[in-house]
C-alpha positions in Angstrom: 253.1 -1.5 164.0 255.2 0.6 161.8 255.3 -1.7 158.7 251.8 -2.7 159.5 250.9 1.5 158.6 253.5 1.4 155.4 252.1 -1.7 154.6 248.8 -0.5 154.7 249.6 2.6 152.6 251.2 0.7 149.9 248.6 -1.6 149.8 245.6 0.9 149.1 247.2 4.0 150.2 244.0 6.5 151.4 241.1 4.7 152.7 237.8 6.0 151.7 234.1 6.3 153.6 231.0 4.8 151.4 227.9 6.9 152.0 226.3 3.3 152.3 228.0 2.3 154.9 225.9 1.1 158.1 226.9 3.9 160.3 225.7 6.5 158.1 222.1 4.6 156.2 220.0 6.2 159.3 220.9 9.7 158.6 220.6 9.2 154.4 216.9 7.6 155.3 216.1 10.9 157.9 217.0 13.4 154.7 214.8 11.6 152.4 211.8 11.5 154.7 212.1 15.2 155.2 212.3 15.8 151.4 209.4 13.8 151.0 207.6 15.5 153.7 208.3 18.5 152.0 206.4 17.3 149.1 204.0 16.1 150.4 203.0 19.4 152.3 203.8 21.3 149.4 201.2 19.2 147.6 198.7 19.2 150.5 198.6 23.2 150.4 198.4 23.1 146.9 195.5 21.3 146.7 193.7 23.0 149.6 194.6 26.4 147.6 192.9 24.9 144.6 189.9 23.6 147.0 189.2 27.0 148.8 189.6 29.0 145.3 186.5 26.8 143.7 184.9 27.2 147.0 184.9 30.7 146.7 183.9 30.7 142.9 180.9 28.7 143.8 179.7 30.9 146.6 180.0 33.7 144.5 177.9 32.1 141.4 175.6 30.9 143.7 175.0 34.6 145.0 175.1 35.8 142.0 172.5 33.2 140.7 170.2 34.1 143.5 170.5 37.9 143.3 170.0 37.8 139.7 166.7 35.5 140.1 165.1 37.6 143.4 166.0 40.9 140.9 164.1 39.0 138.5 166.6 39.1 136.1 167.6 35.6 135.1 164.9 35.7 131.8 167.1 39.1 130.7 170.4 37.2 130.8 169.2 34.1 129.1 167.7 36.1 127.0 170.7 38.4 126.1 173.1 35.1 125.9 170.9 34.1 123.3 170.2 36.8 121.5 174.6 37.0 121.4 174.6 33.5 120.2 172.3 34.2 117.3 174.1 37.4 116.3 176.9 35.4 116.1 175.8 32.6 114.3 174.0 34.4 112.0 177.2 36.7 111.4 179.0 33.5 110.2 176.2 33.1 107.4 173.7 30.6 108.9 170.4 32.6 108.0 167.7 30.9 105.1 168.6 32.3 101.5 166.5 30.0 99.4 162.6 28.7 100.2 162.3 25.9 97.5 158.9 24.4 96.6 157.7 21.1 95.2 154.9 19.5 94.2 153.0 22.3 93.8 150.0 22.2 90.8 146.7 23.9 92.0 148.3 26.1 94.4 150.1 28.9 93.8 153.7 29.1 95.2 153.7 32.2 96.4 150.4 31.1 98.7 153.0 28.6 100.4 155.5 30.8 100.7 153.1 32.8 102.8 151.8 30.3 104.6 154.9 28.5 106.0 156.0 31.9 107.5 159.6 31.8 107.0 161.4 34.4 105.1 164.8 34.9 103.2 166.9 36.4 106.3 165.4 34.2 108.7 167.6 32.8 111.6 168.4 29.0 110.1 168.2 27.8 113.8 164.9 29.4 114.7 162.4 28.3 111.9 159.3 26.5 113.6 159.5 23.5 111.0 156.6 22.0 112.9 154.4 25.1 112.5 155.3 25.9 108.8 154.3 22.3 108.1 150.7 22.6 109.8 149.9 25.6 108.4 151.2 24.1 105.1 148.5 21.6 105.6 145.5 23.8 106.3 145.7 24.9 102.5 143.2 23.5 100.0 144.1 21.5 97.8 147.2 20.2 100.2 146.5 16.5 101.7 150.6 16.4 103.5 153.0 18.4 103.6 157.5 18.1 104.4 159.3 21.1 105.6 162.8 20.6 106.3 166.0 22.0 106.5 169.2 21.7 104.3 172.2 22.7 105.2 173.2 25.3 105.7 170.8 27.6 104.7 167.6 26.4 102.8 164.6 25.5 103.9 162.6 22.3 101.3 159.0 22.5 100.9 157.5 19.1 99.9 153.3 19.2 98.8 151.4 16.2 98.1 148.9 17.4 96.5 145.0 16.1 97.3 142.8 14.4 94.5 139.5 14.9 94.9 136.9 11.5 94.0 133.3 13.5 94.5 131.4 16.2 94.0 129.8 17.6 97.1 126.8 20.0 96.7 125.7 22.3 99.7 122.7 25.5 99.7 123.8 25.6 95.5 127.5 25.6 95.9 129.5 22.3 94.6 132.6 21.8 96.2 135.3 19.5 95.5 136.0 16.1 98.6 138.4 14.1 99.1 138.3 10.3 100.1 137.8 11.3 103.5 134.9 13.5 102.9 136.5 16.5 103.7 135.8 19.4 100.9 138.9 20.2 99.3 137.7 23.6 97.9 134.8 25.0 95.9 134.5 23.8 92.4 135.3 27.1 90.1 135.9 27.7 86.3 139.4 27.7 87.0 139.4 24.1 88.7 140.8 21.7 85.7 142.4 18.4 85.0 140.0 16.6 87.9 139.7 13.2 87.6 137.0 11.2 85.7 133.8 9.8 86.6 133.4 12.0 89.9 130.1 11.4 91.4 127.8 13.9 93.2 126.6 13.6 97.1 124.5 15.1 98.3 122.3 15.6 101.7 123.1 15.5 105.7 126.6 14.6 106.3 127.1 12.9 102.6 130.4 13.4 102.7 131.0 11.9 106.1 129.4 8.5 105.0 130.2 8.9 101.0 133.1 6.3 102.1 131.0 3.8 103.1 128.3 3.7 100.3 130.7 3.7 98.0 132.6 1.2 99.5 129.2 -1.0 98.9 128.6 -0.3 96.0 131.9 -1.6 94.6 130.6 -5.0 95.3 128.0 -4.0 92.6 129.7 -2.7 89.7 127.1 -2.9 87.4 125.1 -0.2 89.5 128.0 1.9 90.4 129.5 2.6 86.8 125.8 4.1 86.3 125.7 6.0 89.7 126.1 10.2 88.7 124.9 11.4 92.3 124.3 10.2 95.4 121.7 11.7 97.9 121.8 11.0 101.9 118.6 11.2 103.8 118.5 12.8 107.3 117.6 8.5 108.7 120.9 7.5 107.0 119.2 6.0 103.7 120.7 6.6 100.6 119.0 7.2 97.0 120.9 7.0 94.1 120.3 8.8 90.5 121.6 6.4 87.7 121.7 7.0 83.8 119.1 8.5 82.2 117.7 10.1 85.5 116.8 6.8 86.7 116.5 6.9 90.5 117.1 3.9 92.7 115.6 4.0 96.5 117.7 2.2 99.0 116.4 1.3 102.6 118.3 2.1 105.7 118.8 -1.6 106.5 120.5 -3.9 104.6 121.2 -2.0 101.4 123.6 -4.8 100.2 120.4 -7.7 99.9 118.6 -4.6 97.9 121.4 -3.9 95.5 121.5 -7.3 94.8 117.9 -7.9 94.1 117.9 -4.5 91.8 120.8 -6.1 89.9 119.4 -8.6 88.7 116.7 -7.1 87.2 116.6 -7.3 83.4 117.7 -3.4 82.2 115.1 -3.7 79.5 112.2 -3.6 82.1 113.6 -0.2 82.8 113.5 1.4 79.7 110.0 3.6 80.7 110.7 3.5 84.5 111.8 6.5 86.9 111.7 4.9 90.3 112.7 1.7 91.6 111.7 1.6 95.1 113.3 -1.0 97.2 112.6 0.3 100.4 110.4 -2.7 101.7 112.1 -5.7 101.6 109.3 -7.8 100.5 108.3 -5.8 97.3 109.9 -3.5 94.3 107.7 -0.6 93.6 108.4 0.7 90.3 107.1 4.2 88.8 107.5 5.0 85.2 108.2 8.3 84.0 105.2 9.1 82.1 103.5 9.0 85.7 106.4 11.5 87.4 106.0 14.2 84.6 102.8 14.8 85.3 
């Protein structure tokens, strides 16, 4: 037994105990679970913390929403946070500094400046493009009109200007239409560079329905480059004044079958006549001039 011991301690000398050993794996395994308890509950009551602080925050806004709306208040503080917002914004230089305008000829600028409503100092965010634009539009002389903004702070005025194609005459004044039959404005001394070979309507509603006669009588060009004025009736019929005073009676049906008949008559068989009367379909009354002067 003795040189069993010596022969142990020369072989290794002191022997030592590994932490993995069996005997000691349950006790390792016990102080790991605990440490991971301990996380886990540390995590647990962190995350309830977190949980009943936004509790509380959302209990309070929700009073504080409902206080503020019973008080009647809410409108005030939307108000006031936008009213902060756009000090602020226009503190960092977004307010309009220029108001440009195009396309401008018959108008005066300073008339669409006025009219679009917006003014150098302007909040950039808060110009009602939509109402500068229709009130833009309700100026004579403007058929469409662009309003826009470009960054950061101008605000682009784009006219298209109308062009009127007829005369319209109404209790003496003649007024300027468009292709619609809309007046465009009155015809004045300072009206210039129209377009040539404007004709004249006149009558009930001429201009409402100067579209559609004159879309007829574009199939006829030999009669419409001699039409100066047309005159509506109040039962829709149309008579038209041609060269020379010459004045041609259309019915109120079928106008196209008596165009074409009246073109074809020979221009020399006009020459001493002042009506052509195609009213009735089966016959051209004609009455010369001699017989209208007197």
């Amino acid at each position: 037994m003795a040189k069993n011991s010596r022969g142990d301690r020369k072989g290794g000398g002191v022997t030592r105990v590994s932490p993995l050993k069996p005997d000691l794996r349950g006790a390792s395994r016990l102080v790991q679970s605990r440490v991971h308890a301990g996380l886990r509950a540390a995590t647990y009551n962190r995350r309830s913390m977190i949980r009943s602080v936004a509790s509380i925050l959302t209990a309070l806004f929700l009073l504080t929403f409902v206080a503020l709306w019973l008080g009647g208040y809410l409108p005030a503080v939307r108000q006031g946070i936008a009213d902060y917002k756009q000090d602020r914004l226009m503190a960092m230089g977004f307010v309009v500094e220029q108001i440009d305008v195009m396309g401008e000829g018959r108008l005066n600028e300073a008339d669409v400046r006025a009219a679009i409503g917006i003014y150098q100092g302007d909040y950039f965010f808060d110009t009602d493009l939509q109402r500068a634009q229709e009130r833009t539009e309700s100026l004579p002389w403007v058929d469409r009109a662009v309003v826009r903004r470009l960054w950061p702070n101008r605000i682009v005025v784009q006219l298209v200007e109308t062009t009127p194609v007829a005369f319209y005459q109404e209790n003496g004044q003649i007024y300027l239409a468009d292709s619609k039959g809309a007046i465009v404005a009155p015809l004045t001394e300072e009206t210039a560079a129209l377009p040539a070979g404007l004709r004249l309507f006149t009558g009930p509603e001429a201009t409402q329905h100067a579209s559609e006669i004159s879309g007829l009588l574009e199939y006829f060009p030999t009669v419409w480059d001699q039409t100066e004025a047309l005159t509506r009736h109040v039962s829709g019929r149309w008579d038209l004044t041609l060269e020379k005073g010459l004045v041609l009676r259309l019915p109120q049906e079928d106008a196209s079958t008596a165009l074409l008949r009246f073109s074809r008559i020979d221009p020399q068989a006009l020459e001493n006549v002042q009506i052509v009367d195609m009213r009735l379909s089966d016959r051209i009354t004609l009455t010369p001039k001699d017989l209208t002067q007197t």
